[in-house]
C-alpha positions, 0 to 999 in steps of 0.5 A: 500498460505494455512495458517499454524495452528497458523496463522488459529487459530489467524485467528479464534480468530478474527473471534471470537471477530465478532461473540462474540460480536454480541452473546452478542449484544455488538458492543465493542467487534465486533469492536476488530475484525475490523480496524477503517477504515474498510466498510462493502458492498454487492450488494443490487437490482442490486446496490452496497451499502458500509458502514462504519463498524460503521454501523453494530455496531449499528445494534448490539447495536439496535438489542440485542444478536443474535444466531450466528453460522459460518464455515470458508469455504476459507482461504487464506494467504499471510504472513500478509494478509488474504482473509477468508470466512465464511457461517454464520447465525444470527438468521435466516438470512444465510449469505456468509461473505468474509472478507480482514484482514490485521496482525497488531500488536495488531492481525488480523484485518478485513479491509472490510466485503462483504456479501451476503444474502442468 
């Protein structure tokens, strides 16, 4: 099901607080956008690697700001369940981010991020 304008831009706030966050190298603004459970996972020399999402904030916290860009490419919808991906860049590095996002009362949340480095 295709997401209605409001459910895509509540969307995008929270694709927003990710990206923000990483811009300004500050990881307390990236975990708004993230369940405490959530994992971060992508397929490294054949073999799958899965993280806890704390993982990235660190790398955002050692790292310092980044130049971040992204465009939604999918965006699909299920009352309050999303699956969302994004081509983005951080720095020079461009990325396929797919991301499962769950409605909870306080706003999306993204519950997994599964990436692939181009």
């Amino acid at each position: 099901m295709e997401a209605t304008k409001e459910q895509r831009q509540e969307i995008i706030s929270t694709l927003e607080l990710y990206a923000n966050g990483a811009r300004k190298g500050n990881s307390k603004e990236t975990a708004m956008a993230f369940a405490e459970t959530a994992t971060m996972s992508w397929s490294e020399n054949g073999k799958l690697k899965s993280v806890p999402i704390q993982d990235m904030f660190k790398i955002i916290d050692e790292h310092g700001p980044f130049k971040v860009t992204y465009e939604i490419s999918s965006l699909k919808i299920a009352k309050d369940a999303a699956l969302v991906a994004i081509e983005s860049e951080f720095d020079q590095n461009r990325y396929t981010d797919m991301f499962t996002m769950v409605k909870t009362s306080e706003g999306w949340k993204i519950l997994s991020k599964v990436y692939h480095l181009k």
